[in-house]
C-alpha positions in Angstrom: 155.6 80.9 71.4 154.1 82.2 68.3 152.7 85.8 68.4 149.5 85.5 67.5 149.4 82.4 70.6 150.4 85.4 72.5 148.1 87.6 71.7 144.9 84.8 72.0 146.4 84.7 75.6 146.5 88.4 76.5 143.4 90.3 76.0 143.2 93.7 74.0 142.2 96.6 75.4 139.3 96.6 73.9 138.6 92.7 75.4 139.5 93.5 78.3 136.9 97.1 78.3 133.9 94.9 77.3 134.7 92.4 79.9 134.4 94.9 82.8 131.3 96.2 81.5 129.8 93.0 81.3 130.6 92.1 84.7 129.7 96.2 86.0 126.1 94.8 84.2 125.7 92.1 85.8 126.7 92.8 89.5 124.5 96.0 88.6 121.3 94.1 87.5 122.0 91.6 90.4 121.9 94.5 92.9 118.9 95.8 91.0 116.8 92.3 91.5 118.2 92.0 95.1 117.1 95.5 96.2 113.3 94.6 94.5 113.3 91.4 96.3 114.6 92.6 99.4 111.9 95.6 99.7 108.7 94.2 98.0 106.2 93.6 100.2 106.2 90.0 101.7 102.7 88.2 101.9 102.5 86.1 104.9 100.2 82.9 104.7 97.6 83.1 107.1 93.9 81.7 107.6 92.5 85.2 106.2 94.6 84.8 103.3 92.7 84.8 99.8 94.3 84.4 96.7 92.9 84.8 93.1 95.0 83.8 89.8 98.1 86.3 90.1 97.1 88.4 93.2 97.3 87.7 97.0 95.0 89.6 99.6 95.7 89.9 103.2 92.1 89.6 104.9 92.9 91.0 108.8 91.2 88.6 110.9 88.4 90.8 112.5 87.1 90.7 108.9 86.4 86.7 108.7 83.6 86.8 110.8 81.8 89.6 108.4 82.6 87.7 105.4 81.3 84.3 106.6 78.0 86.1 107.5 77.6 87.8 104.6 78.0 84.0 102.9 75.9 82.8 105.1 73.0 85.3 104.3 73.5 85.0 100.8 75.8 87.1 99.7 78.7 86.6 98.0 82.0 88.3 98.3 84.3 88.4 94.7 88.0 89.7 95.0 87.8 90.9 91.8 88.0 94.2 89.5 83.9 94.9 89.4 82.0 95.1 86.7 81.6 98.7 86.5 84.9 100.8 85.6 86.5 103.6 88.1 85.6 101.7 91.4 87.2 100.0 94.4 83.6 98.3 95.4 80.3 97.6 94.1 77.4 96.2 95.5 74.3 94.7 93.2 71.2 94.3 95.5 69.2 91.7 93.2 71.6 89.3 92.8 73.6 89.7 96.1 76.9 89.7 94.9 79.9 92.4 96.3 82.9 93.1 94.2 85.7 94.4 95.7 88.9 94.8 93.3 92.2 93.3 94.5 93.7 97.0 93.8 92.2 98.5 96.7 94.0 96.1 98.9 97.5 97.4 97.2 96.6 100.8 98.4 95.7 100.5 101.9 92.0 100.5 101.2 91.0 97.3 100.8 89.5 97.5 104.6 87.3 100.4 104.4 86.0 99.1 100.3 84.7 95.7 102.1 82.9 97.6 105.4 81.2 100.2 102.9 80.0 97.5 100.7 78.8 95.2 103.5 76.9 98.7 104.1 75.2 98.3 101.3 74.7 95.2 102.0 72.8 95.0 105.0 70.9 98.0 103.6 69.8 95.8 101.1 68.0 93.7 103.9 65.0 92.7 104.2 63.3 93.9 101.4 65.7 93.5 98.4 66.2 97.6 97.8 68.5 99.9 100.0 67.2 101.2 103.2 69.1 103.1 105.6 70.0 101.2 108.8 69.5 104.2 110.8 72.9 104.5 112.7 74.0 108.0 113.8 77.9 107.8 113.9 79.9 110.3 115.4 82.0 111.9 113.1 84.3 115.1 113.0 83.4 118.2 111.4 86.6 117.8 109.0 85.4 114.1 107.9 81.6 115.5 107.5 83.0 118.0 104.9 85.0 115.2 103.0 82.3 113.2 103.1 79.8 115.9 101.8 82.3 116.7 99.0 82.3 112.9 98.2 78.5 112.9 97.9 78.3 115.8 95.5 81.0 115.2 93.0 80.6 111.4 92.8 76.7 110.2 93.0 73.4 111.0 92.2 71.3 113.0 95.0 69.1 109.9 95.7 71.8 107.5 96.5 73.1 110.1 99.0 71.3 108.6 102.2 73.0 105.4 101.8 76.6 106.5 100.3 76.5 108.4 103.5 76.0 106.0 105.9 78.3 103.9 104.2 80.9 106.7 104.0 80.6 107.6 107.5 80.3 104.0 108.6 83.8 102.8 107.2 85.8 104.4 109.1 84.6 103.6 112.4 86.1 101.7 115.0 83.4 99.5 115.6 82.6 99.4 112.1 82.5 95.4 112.6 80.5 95.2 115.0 77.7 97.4 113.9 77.8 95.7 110.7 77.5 92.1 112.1 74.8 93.2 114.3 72.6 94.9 111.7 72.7 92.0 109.2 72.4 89.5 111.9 68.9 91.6 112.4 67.7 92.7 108.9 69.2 89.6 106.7 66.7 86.7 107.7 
């Protein structure tokens, strides 16, 4: 056997260095991708499931009901970013139309942006401009502060009748409820 037959045979050091690398790289991005895989979070198909382009939405179901009567007053519901930059939500009165961006369903919001904008929503009803519907919700001292703080730093002082009611609204239990009752009475 010739030598330099020998020595296609036998790797040099330097061969076989870059091999082990290689192979470190890959078992190391194939971790990598596993691990990202393994702990993304999983979307599960369901009936309250809207999807738009790229992005998935979970809808929980005590939600469907609100959504289909807000369609079926007029309204319609967009998953998308809304036209106005720096919010979760928006809510235009004359043409009916709530934006909720897919981002607030990411961060664990996506919930509380729908009930305060189906707020608006039936506050909007019957006359085309925002009313207040009138609820007293109980709230805690602590939430009343945050929600005051809210108020000041983020909208203009005649918006604050509604933005509270929306605010406060939101978080309630029977947030549902109270909403599908008072468009079921003010949206004709």
């Amino acid at each position: 056997m010739s030598l330099v037959f020998r020595n296609a045979l036998i790797p040099s050091e330097n061969q076989q260095l870059l091999r082990l690398r290689l192979k470190y790289f890959m078992i190391r991005n194939f971790l990598a991708v596993l691990i990202f895989i393994l702990f993304s979070p999983i979307q599960v198909i369901s009936s309250g499931q809207y999807t738009l382009d790229d992005v998935s939405i979970q809808i929980s179901e005590d939600l469907i009901p609100l959504l289909d009567l807000l369609h079926n007053k007029g309204f319609k519901v967009y998953f998308q970013n809304p036209p106005k930059k720096g919010v979760y939500g928006l809510f235009n009165s004359k043409s009916k139309i709530i934006w909720i961006s897919p981002i607030s369903f990411e961060l664990g919001i996506g919930r509380q942006t729908l009930l305060h904008e189906a707020t608006h929503a039936a506050q909007s009803c019957p006359y085309g401009s925002l009313t207040p519907v009138g609820w007293e919700l109980p709230i805690t001292p602590f939430i009343k502060k945050e929600i005051q703080a809210i108020l000041i730093n983020r909208y203009p002082s005649k918006k604050y009748i509604f933005e509270k009611e929306a605010l406060s609204l939101q978080g309630q239990k029977n947030a549902v409820s109270l909403l599908l009752k008072a468009i079921t009475q003010r949206c004709k």
